[in-house]
C-alpha positions in Angstrom: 0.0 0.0 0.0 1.4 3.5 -1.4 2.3 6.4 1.3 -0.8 8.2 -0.1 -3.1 5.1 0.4 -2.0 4.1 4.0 -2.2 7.4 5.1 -5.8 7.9 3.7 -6.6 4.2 5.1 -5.7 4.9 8.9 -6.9 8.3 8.8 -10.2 8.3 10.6 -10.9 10.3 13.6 -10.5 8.7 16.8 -13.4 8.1 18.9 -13.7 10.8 21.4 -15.3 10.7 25.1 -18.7 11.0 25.2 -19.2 10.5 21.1 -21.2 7.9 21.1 -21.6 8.2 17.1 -19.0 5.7 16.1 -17.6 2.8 17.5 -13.5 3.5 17.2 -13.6 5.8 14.1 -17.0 5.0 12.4 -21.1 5.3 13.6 -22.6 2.2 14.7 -23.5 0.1 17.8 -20.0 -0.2 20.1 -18.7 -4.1 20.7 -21.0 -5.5 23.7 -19.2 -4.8 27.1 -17.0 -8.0 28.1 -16.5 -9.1 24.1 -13.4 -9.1 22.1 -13.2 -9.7 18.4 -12.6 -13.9 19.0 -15.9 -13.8 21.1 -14.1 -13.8 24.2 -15.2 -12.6 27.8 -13.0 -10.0 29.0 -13.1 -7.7 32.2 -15.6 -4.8 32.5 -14.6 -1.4 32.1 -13.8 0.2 35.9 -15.0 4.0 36.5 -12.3 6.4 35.5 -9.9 7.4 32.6 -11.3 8.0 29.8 -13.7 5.8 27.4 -11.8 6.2 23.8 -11.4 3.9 21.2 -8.7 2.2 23.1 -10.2 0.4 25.7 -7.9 0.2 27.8 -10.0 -1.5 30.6 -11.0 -3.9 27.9 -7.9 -4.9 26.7 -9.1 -8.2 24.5 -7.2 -10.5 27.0 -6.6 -13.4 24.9 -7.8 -17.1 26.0 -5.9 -19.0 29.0 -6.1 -21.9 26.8 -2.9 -21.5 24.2 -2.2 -23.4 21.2 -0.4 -26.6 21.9 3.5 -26.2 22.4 4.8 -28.6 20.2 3.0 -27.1 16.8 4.0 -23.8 18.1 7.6 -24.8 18.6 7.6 -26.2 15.7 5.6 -23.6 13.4 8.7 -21.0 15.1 11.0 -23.2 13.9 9.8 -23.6 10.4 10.4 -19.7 10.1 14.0 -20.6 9.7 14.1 -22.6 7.1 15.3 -20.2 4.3 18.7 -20.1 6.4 19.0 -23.7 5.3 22.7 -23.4 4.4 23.6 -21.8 7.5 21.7 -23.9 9.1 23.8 -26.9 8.1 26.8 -25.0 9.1 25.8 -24.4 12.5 25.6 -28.1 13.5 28.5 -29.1 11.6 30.2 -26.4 13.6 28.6 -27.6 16.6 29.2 -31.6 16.0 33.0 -30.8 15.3 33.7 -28.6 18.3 31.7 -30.9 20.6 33.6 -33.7 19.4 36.6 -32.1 20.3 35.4 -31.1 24.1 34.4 -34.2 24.7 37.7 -36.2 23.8 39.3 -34.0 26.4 38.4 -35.3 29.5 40.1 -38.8 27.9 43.3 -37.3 27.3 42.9 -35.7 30.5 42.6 -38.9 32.1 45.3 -40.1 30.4 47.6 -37.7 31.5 46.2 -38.8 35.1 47.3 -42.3 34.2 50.9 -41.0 33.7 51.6 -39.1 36.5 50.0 -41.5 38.9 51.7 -44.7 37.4 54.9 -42.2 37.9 54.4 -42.2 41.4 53.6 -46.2 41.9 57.0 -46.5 39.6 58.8 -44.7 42.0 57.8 -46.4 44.9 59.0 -49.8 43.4 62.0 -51.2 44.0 64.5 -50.6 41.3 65.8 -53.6 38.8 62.9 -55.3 39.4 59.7 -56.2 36.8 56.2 -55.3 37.2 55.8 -58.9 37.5 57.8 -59.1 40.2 56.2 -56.8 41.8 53.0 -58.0 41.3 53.8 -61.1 42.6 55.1 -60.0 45.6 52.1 -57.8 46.4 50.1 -61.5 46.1 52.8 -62.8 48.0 52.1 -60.4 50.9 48.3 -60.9 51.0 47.8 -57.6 49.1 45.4 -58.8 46.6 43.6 -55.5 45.5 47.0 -54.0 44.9 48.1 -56.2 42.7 45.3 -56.5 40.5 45.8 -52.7 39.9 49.8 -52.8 39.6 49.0 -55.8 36.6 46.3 -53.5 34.9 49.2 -50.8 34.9 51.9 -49.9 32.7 54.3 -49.2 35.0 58.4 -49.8 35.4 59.7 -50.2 39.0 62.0 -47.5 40.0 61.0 -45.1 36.9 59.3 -41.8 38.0 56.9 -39.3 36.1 57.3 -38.8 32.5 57.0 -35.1 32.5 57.2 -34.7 28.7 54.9 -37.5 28.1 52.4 -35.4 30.2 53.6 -32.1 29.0 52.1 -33.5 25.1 49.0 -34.9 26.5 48.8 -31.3 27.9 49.1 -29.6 24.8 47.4 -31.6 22.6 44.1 -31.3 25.3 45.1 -27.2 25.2 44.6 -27.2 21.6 42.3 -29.6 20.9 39.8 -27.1 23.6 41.2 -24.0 22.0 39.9 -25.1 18.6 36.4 -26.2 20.1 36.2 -22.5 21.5 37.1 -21.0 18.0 34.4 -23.5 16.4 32.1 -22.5 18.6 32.2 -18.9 18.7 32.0 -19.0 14.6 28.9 -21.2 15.4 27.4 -18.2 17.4 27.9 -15.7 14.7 26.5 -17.5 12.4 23.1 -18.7 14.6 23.0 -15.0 15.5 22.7 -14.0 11.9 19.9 -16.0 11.3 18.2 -15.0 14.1 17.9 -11.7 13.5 17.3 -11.7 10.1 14.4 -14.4 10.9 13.1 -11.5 13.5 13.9 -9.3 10.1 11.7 -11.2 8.2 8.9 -11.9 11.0 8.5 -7.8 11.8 8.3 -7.2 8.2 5.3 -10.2 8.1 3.5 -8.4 11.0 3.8 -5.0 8.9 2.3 -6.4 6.1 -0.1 -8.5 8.1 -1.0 -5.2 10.1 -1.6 -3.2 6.2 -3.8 -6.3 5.2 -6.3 -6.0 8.6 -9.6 -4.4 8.1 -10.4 -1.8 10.0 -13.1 -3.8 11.8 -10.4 -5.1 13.5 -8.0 -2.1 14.7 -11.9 -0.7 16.0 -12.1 -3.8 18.5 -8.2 -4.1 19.5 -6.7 -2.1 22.1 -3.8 0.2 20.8 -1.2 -0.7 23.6 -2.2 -4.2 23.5 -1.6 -4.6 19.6 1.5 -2.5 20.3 2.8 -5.0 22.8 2.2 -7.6 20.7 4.6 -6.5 17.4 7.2 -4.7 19.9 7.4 -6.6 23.4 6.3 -10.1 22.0 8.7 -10.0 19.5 11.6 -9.2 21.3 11.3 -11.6 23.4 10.9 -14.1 20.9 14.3 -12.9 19.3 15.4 -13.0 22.7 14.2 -16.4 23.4 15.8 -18.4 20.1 19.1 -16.6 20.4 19.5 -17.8 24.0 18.4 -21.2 23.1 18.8 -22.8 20.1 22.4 -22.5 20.5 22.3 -24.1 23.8 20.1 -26.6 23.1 21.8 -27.6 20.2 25.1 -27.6 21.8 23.4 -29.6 25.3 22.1 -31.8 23.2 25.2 -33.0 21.3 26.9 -32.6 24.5 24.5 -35.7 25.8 25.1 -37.7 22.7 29.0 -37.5 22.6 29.3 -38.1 26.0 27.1 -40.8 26.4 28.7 -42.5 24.4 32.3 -41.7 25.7 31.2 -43.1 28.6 30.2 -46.4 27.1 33.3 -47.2 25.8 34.8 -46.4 29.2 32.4 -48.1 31.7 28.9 -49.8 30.3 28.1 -50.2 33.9 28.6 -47.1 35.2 27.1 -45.3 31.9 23.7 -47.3 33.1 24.2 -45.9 36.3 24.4 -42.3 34.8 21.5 -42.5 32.4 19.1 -43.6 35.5 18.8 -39.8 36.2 17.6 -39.2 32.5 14.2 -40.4 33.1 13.8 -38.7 35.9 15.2 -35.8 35.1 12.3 -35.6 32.2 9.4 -36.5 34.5 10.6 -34.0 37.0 10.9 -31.3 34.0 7.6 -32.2 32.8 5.9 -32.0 35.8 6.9 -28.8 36.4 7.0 -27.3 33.1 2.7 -28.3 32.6 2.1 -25.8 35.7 4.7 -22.8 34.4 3.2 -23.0 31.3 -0.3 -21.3 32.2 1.5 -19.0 34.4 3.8 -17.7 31.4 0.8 -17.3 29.5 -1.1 -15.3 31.4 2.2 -13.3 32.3 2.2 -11.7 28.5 -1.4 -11.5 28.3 -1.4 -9.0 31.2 1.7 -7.2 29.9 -0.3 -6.5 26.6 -3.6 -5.4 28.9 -0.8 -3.2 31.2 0.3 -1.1 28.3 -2.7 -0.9 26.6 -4.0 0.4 29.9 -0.7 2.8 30.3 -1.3 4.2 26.6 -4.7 5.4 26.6 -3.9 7.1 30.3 -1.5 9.2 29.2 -2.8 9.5 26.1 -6.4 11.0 27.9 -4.1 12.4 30.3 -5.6 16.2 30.7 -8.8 14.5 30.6 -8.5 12.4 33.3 -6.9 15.4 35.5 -10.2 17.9 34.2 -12.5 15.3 35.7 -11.0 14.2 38.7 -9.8 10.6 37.8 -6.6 10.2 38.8 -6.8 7.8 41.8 -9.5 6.0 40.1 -7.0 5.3 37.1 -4.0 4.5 39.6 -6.1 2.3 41.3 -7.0 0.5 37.8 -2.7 0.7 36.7 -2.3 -0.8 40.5 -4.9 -3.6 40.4 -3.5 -4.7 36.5 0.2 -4.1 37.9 -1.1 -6.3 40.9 -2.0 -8.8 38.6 1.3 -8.7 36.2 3.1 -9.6 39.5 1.4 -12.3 40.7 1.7 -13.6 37.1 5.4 -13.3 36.8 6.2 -14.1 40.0 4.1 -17.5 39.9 5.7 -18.0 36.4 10.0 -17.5 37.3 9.0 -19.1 40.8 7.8 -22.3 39.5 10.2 -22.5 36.4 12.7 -21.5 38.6 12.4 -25.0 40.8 13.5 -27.2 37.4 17.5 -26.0 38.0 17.3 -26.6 41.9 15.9 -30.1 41.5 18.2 -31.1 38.1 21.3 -30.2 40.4 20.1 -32.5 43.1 19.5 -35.2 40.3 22.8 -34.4 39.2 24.8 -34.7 42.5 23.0 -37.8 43.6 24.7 -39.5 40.1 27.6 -38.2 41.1 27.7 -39.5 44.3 26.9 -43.0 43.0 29.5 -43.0 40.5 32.4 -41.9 42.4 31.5 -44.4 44.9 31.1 -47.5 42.3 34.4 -46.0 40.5 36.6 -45.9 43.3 35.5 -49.8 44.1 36.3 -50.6 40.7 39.8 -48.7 40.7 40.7 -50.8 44.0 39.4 -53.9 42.4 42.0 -53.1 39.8 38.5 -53.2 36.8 39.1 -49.8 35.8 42.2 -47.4 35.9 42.3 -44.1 38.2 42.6 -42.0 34.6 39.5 -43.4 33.6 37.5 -42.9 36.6 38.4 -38.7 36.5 37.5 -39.3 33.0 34.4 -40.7 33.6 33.5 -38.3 36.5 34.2 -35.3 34.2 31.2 -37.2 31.7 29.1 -37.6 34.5 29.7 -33.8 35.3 29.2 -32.6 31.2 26.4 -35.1 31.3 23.9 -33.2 33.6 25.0 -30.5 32.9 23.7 -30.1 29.7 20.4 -31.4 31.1 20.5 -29.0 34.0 21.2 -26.2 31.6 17.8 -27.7 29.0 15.8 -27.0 32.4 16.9 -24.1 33.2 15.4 -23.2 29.6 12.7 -24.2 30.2 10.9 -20.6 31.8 13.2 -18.8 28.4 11.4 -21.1 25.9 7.8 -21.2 27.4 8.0 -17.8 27.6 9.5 -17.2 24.4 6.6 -19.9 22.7 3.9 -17.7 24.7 4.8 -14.8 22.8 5.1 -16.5 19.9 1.5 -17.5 20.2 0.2 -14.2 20.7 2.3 -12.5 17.5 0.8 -15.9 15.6 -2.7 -14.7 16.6 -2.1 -11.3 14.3 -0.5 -13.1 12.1 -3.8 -15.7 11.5 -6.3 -12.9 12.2 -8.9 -12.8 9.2 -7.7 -10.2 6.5 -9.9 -8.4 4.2 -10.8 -9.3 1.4 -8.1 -9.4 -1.5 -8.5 -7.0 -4.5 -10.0 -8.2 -7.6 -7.2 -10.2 -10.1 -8.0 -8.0 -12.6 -9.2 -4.1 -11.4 -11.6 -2.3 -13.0 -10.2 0.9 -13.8 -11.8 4.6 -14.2 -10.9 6.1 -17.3 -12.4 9.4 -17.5 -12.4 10.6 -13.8 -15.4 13.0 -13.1 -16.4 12.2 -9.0 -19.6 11.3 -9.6 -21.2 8.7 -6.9 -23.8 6.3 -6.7 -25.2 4.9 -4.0 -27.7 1.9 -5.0 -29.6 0.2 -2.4 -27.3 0.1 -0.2 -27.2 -2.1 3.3 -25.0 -2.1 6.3 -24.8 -3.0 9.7 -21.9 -3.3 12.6 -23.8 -6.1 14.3 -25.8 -8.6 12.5 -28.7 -8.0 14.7 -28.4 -4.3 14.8 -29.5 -2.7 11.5 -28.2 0.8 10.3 -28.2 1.4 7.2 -31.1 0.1 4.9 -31.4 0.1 1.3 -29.9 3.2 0.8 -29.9 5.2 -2.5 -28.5 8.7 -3.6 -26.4 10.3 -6.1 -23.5 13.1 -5.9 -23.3 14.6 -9.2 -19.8 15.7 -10.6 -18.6 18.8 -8.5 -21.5 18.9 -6.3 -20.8 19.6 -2.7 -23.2 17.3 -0.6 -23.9 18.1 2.8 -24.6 14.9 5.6 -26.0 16.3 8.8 -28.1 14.4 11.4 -27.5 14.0 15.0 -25.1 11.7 16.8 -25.3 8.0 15.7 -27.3 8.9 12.1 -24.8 6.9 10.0 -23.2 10.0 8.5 -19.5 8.8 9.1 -20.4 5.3 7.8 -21.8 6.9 4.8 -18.1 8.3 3.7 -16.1 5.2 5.2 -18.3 3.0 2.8 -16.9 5.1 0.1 -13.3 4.5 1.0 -14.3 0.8 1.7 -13.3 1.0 4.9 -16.0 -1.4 6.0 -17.6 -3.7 2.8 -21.4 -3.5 2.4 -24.0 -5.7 3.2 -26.1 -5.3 0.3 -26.0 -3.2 -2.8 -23.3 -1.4 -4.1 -21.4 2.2 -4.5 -19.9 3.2 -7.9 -17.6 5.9 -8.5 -17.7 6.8 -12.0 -19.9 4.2 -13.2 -17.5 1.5 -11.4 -18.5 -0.7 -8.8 -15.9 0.0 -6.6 -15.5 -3.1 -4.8 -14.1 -4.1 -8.7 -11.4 -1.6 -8.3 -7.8 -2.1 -6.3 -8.0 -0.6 -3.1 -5.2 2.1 -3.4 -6.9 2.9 -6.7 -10.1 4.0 -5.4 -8.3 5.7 -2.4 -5.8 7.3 -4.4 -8.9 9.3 -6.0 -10.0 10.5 -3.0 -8.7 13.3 -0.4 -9.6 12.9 3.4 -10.0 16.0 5.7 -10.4 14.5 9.2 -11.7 16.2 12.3 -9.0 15.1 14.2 -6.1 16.5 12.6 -3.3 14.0 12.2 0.5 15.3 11.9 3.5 12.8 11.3 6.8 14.0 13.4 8.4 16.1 10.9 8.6 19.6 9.1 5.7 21.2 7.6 6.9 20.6 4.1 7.4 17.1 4.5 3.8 17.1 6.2 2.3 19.0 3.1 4.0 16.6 0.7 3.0 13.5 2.4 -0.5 13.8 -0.2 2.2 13.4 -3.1 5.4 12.6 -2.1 6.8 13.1 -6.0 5.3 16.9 -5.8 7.9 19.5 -6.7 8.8 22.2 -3.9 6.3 24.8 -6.3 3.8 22.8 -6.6 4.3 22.2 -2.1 3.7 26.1 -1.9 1.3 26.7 -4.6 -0.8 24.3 -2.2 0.4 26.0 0.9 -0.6 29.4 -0.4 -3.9 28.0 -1.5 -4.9 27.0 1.2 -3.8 30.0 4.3 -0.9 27.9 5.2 1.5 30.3 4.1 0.0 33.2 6.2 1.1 31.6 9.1 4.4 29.5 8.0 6.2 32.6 7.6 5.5 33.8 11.8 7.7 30.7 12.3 11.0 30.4 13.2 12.0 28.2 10.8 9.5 28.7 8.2 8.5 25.0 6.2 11.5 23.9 8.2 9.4 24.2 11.3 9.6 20.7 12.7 6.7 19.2 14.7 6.2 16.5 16.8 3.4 14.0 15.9 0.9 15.7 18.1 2.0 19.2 16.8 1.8 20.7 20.5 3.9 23.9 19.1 1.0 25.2 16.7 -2.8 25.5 16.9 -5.5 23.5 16.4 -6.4 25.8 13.2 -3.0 25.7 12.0 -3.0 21.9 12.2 -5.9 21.7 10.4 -5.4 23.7 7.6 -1.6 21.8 7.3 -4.0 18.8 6.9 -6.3 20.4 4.4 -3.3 21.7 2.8 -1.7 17.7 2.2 -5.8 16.9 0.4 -5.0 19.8 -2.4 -2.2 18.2 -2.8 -2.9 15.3 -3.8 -5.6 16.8 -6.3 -8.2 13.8 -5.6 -11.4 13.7 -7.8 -13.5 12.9 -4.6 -13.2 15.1 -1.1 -14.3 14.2 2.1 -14.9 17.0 5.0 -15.4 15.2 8.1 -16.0 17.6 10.7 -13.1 19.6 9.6 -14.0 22.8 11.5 -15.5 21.4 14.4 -12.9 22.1 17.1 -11.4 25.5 16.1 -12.2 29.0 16.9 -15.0 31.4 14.9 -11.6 33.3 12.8 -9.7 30.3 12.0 -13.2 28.9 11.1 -13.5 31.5 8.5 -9.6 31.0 7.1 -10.9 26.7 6.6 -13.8 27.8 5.1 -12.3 29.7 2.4 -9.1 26.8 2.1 -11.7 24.4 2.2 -13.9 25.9 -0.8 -11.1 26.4 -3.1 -10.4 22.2 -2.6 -14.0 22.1 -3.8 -13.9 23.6 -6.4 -14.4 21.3 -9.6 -14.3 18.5 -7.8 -17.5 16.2 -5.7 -17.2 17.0 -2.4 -18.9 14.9 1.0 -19.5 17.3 3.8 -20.1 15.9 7.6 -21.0 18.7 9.6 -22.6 19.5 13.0 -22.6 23.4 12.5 -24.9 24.1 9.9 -23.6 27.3 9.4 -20.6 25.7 8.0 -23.1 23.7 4.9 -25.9 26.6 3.5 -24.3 27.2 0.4 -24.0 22.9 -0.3 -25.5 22.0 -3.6 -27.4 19.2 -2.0 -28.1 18.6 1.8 -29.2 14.9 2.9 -30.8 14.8 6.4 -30.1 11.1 8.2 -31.2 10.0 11.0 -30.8 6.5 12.3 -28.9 4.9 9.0 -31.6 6.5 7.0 -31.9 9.6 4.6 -34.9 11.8 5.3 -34.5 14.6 3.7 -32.7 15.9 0.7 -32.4 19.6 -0.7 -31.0 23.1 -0.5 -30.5 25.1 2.7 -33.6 27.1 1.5 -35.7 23.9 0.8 -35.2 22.0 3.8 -36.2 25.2 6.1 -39.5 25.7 4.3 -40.1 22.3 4.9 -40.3 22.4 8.4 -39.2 18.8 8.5 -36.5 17.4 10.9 -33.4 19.7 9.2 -35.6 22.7 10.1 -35.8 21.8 13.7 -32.2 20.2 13.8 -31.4 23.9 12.6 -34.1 26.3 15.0 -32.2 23.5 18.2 -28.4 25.0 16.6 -29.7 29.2 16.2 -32.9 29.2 18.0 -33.9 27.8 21.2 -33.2 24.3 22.3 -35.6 21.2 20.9 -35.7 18.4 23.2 -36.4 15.2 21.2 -38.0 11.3 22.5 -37.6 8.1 21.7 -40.9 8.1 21.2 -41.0 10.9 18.1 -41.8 9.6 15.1 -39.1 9.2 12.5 -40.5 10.9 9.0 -40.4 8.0 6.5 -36.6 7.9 4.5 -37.1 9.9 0.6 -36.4 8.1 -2.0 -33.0 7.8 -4.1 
């Protein structure tokens, strides 16, 4: 989606307090209290803070329930596939330099076997044989030490072979040294693919986020989506750099060793692989109840900023009412929440590495024991025990350090589950494989029969017909809740209809591409929305490819250079997204100023002078008239001052039109416009449910 597109696609005005005309941006019947878009029952709203389109006391807390954590392991996993290549050269790198780690505990042992067969040497009488001297060990009733002097190599009277030891030595320095190397390369490489999976994933949510309908930004909490493609993905990046080098490298670890320790003892490598099983069943156990607590940890992480955005974001109004200990009270009770969450989540995870160590010592224990029998029995050499020791130490290990994981990986799967759920959330619908385009642009409109509800139960609008002639300006007035900002979304296919269809031109425009039919149109919002940035580069953002002339032939058009040039830094002037450092009036007319710009075919008014001051009104009205001009304007007004000299005025109330005509005509009827007007410039007019509502005119 184009610059020009996205910007026109976002741009409707946030739901303000008390405006009970749109739910989020649009008119219609507000989600039922408790529901998020999956059907699901979330907290009520608590008093205090303000009630905007955020929701932040209904922050769509997503089920306990998550996916399973094998698929979601695995549909993580499958994100790294492209990196194949790499892929293949991070285990190879991995196999290789745990190869090399784990043949050093044997050399180490070996160099054991030397120096201690030194000493024995040494204590044996010299010009005899080892024979000899294991036959006079017999001879002396010293069974056990003979059976170990006959599994030795050793030579009465010779000591220590210190250059014998010295190789072993080096050749264990190196052959570690070079498992270090290979192993740092490995980490390079894993982190590589890491991030440019979290690259690639991001980018996905982007998209993902571009192909939404608006439907669903109108029922998801701001700081709660925001959490979800910031937080949740960070700690998913987090969560597979920390761990799938570890696990891969544990894991080999496990394997090499085990088998080192086969071909040293069988018996005592049974011993050592009793603790597997019970290391898993312990893990398990543990896991299953961390699992839930994880879960619900992110969830109310999302709900907290959510909750933390909208605050601040309603700040003043909280303070102008009185709210603020209502809202501290609700930031408390979610922060209360968030605690007991994370604290159940690291407390119970946190048990797996206190009962893997015990495990782990209790093997330990066992084997030194049975070793030391079997060195004195003469079975097994003292170089092999430390050997075999060493395994039994780089054997749990790597178990203890899986379970230590464990917390990292649930949590990292959690969020990995919740940036799926954007990722699978229903898109709209996909534009047509072959577009209908408008070849002779002239604004004209149709509305034929045209249907359209928020809530299937709820009806709005119904079989609704008009027409907006080629540079007509047409006026939609009502009061709250009439449908008048439904009217224009429909237009923009924001929403899709029910029944019937809109043309634009002649074409249906649910044929056309969405970017195509939004490119035509300009959007003047009553919220004005500023990017961060000068005031050129807000200007050009209606045509980015717009020469700096053709910038300040719209600037000048439209009052903006009146005011620019008070500025310090003239266009230069940079402002921040909420454009605190110029008016309201000056906003607007910076907005108004981007829609000439872009020299659309269709304009769209929406309350575009509803917040500014009776002067500055006056300066929009004349910007606003020479966008008009030659082109079909849409005009959603409550100040019907504002809409008297509109070529045709359309009077809605409750999703229906029920009255058409000029200023003039609609007075002399004395219909619903003429009282909406004598309630605006005359004296109050207090209206009932139980008035009747004049019958809708016909397209």
């Amino acid at each position: 989606m184009s610059e020009q597109s996205e910007e026109r696609a976002v741009a409707v005005p946030e739901q303000k307090p008390g405006d009970t005309e749109r739910p989020g941006p649009t008119d219609g019947p507000e989600p039922a209290e408790g529901a998020t878009p999956e059907g699901e029952v979330t907290p009520k709203r608590l008093p205090g803070g303000p009630r905007g389109g955020h929701g932040w006391m209904n922050a769509g807390m997503p089920a306990e329930r998550s996916m399973n954590f094998g698929p979601s392991v695995r549909r993580l996993l499958r994100r790294l596939q492209p990196h194949r290549v790499q892929l293949v050269a991070i285990i190879t790198l991995a196999v290789v330099s745990i190869a090399l780690t784990v043949i050093g505990p044997k050399l180490l042992g070996h160099a054991t076997d030397l120096i201690f067969t030194g000493v024995i040497g040494r204590s044996l009488p010299e010009g005899t044989t080892a024979e000899q001297a294991v036959a006079a060990a017999r001879a002396a009733g010293n069974d056990s030490y003979a059976d170990m002097l006959a599994r030795m190599d050793v030579v009465p009277g010779v000591g220590i072979d210190f250059a014998a030891v010295g190789r072993v030595l080096l050749l264990a320095l190196v052959l570690f040294l070079a498992a270090s190397l290979l192993l740092w390369w490995q980490g390079w490489l894993l982190t590589g693919v890491v991030q440019r999976t979290m690259l690639r994933l991001r980018a996905d949510v982007e998209d993902k986020l571009n192909r939404l309908p608006l439907p669903y930004f109108d029922r998801q909490p701001r700081g709660e989506l925001l959490s979800r493609v910031t937080n949740d993905i960070d700690n998913i990046s987090q969560t597979l750099q920390q761990t799938l080098s570890q696990l891969l490298t544990s894991l080999l670890t496990v394997v090499g060793v085990v088998v080192m320790m086969f071909v040293i003892s069988p018996l005592l490598a049974l011993v050592a692989l009793v603790a597997v099983p019970l290391s898993v069943v312990v893990t398990q156990q543990i896991a299953k109840r961390s699992q839930r607590q994880f879960i619900a940890q992110w969830t109310h992480t999302g709900q907290l900023n959510a909750q933390i955005e909208e605050a601040f974001t309603g700040h003043e109004l909280v303070r102008v009412f009185g709210r603020q200990h209502e809202v501290e009270a609700a930031f408390h009770a979610k922060n209360e929440e968030l605690f007991k969450a994370s604290y159940g989540a690291q407390f119970v995870s946190g048990i797996i590495m206190p009962a893997m160590m015990f495990i782990g010592n209790l093997s330990y224990v066992v084997i030194a024991v049975i070793g030391g029998l079997r060195v004195a029995s003469g079975t097994m050499s003292l170089g092999d025990v430390q050997a075999f020791i060493q395994y039994s130490r780089q054997f749990t290990q790597p178990l203890t350090q899986v379970a230590s994981m464990a917390n990292l990986l649930q949590s990292g799967v959690a969020s990995a589950e919740r940036v799926f759920a954007v990722l699978d959330a229903e898109e709209q619908s996909p534009d047509p494989t072959e577009p209908a385009r408008i070849t002779e642009p002239r604004g004209r409109v149709a509305f034929e029969q045209v249907s359209f509800r928020y809530a299937a139960d709820k009806p709005l609008i119904e079989e609704l017909s008009l027409v907006a002639e080629p540079g007509q300006t047409v006026a939609i007035v009502g009061p709250t809740g009439a449908g008048k900002t439904t009217l224009v979304n429909l237009i923009m296919r924001f929403y899709e209809l029910d029944a019937g269809r809109i043309t634009l031109d002649g074409v249906d425009v649910t044929t056309m591409r969405r970017d195509d039919l939004r490119g035509r149109v300009g959007m003047v919002l009553q919220d004005a929305w500023l990017f961060g940035g000068t005031i050129r580069e807000n200007i050009a953002y209606g045509r980015p490819q717009a020469t700096e002339e053709e910038i300040l032939a719209a600037a000048r058009a439209t009052f903006v250079d009146r005011f620019v040039h008070s500025l310090p830094e003239g266009y230069d002037t940079v402002i921040d997204s909420e454009g605190s450092n110029i008016s309201a009036g000056e906003k607007q007319l910076i907005t108004i100023a981007r829609a000439f710009l872009a020299e659309p075919s269709l304009l769209i008014l929406d309350e575009a002078t509803s917040s500014v001051d009776t002067r500055t009104e006056v300066l929009l009205q004349r910007a606003m008239a020479a966008l008009r001009s030659d082109r079909t304007s849409f005009v959603i007004a409550h100040r019907l001052s504002t809409i008297r000299d509109a070529d045709l005025i359309l009077m809605m109330e409750r999703g229906r039109i029920v009255e058409k005509g000029t200023h003039e005509e609609l007075l002399a009827a004395h219909g619903p416009y003429h009282r909406l007007y004598q309630a605006q410039f005359s004296q109050p007019v207090v209206a009932t449910d139980s008035e009747a509502v004049p019958e809708p005119v016909a397209g």
